[in-house]
N, C-alpha and C positions, 0 to 999 in steps of 0.2 A: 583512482580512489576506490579500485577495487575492494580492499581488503577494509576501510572506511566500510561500504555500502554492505556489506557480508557481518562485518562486524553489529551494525546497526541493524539491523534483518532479525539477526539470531537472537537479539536482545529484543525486540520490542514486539516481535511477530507471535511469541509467544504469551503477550498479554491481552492480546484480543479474548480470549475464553474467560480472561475476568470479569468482562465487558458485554458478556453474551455478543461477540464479532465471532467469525468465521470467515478463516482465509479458506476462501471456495476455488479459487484457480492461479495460479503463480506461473507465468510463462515466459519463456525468452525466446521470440518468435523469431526467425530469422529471415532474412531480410526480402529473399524471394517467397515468402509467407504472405507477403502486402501485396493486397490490390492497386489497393488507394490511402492517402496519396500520395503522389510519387514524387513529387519535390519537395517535399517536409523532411525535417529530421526524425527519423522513425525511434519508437521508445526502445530503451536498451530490455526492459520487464513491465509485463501487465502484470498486477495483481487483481483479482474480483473477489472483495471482501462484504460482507453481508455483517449485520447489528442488529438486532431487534428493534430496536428503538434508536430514534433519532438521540435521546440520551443519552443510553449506552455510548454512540461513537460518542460524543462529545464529553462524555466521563473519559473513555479511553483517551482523547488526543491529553487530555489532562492529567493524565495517572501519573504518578512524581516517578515512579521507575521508568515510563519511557519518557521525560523532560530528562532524564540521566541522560541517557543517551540524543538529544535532541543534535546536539552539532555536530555527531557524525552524519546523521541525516541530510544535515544544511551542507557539510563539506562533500557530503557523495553523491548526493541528488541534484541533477539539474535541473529539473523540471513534472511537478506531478501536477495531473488533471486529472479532475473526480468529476464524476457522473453520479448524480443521484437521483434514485428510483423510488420513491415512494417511501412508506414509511418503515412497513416489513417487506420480509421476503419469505413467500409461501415455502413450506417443506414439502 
């Protein structure tokens, strides 16, 4: 679902800055990269995205141009886990 997952990237990655988001790190870390752990399935990409506000993201997951693209998301992504940190992120 390569071309699904790329497709979906390039469409909704650039609607963060409507949203005051900032994609801060995009990586595809490879496999001797991992410490730990080591019998889990490892992530294909991290991304570390920043928002101003806990609003902002949650205006973005709703923005109708990335609901456009929602089920290439569902058909290319296996699995995402989000960490949140607080409410801002210092500059």
């Amino acid at each position: 679902m390569e071309a699904d997952f790329q497709e979906y990237e390039a469409n909704v990655l650039p609607l963060l800055a409507n949203h005051n988001g900032r994609l801060r790190y995009r990586v595809r870390p490879a496999k001797g990269n991992f410490i730990y752990p080591i019998n889990e399935e490892l992530p294909y990409e991290i991304h570390i995205v920043s928002f101003k506000t806990k609003e902002d993201f949650l205006n973005y997951k709703k923005d109708p141009k990335r609901l456009k693209f929602l089920d290439l998301g569902i058909k290319s992504i296996k699995k995402i886990n989000m960490i949140v940190a607080g409410d801002k992120i210092a500059e």
